[in-house]
Residue frames as qw, qx, qy, qz and C-alpha x, y, z in Angstrom:
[[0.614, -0.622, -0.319, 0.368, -47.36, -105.29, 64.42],
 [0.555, -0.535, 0.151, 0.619, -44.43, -103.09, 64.80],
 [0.307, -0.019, 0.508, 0.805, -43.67, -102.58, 61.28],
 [0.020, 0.641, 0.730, 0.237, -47.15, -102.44, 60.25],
 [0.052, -0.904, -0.414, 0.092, -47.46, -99.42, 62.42],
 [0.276, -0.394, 0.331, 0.812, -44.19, -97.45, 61.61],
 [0.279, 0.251, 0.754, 0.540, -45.51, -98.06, 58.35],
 [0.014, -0.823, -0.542, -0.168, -49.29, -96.28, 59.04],
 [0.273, -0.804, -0.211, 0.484, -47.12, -93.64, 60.76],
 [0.612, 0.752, -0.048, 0.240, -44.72, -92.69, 57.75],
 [0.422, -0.727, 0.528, 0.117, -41.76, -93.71, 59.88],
 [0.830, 0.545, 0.038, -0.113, -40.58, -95.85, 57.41],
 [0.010, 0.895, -0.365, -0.256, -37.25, -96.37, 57.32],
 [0.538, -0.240, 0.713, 0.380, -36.62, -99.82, 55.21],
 [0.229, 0.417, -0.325, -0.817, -36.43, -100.15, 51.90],
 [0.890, 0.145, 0.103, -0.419, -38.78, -101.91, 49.71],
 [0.493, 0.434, -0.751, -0.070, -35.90, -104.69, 49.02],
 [0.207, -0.218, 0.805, -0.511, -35.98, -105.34, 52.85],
 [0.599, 0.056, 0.437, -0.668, -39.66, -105.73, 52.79],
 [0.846, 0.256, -0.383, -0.269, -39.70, -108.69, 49.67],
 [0.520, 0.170, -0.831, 0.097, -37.37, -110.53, 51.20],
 [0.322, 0.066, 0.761, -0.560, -39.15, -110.70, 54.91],
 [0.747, 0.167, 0.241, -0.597, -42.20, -111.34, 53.16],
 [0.495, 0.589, -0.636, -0.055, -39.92, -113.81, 51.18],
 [0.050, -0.440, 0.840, -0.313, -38.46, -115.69, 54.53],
 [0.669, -0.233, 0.649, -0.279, -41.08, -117.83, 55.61],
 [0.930, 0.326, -0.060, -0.156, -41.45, -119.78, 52.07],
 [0.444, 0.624, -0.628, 0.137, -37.71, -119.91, 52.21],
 [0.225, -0.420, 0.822, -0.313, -37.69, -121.92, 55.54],
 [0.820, 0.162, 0.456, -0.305, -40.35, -124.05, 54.81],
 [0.745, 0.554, -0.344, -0.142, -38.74, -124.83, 51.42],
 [0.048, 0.569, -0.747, 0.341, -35.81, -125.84, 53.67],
 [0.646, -0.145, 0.449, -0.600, -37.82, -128.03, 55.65],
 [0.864, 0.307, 0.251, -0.310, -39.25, -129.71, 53.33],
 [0.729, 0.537, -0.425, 0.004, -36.16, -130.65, 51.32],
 [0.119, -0.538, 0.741, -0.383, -34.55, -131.97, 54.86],
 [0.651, -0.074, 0.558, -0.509, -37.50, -133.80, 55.24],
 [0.836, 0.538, -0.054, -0.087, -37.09, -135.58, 51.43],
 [0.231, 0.644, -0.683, 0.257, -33.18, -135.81, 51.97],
 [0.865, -0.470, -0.163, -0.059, -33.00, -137.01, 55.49],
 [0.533, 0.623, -0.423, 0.385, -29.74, -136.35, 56.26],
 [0.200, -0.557, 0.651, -0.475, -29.68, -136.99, 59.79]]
């Protein structure tokens, strides 16, 4: 979306650290998930 097209425009203005960890986040919530869901804590 959004980024994608900053991106095609050379508006660019994160850095490539930014972009590993968003492409990073969802495995990091689902890892979460799934160790709440093997825990149970509630």
């Amino acid at each position: 979306g959004v980024l994608l097209r900053k991106f095609e425009r050379g508006a660019n203005t994160r850095s490539h650290t930014f972009y590993r960890w968003f492409n990073e986040l969802p495995v990091l919530v689902l890892l979460a998930v799934v160790i709440l869901v093997v825990v149970k804590p509630f």
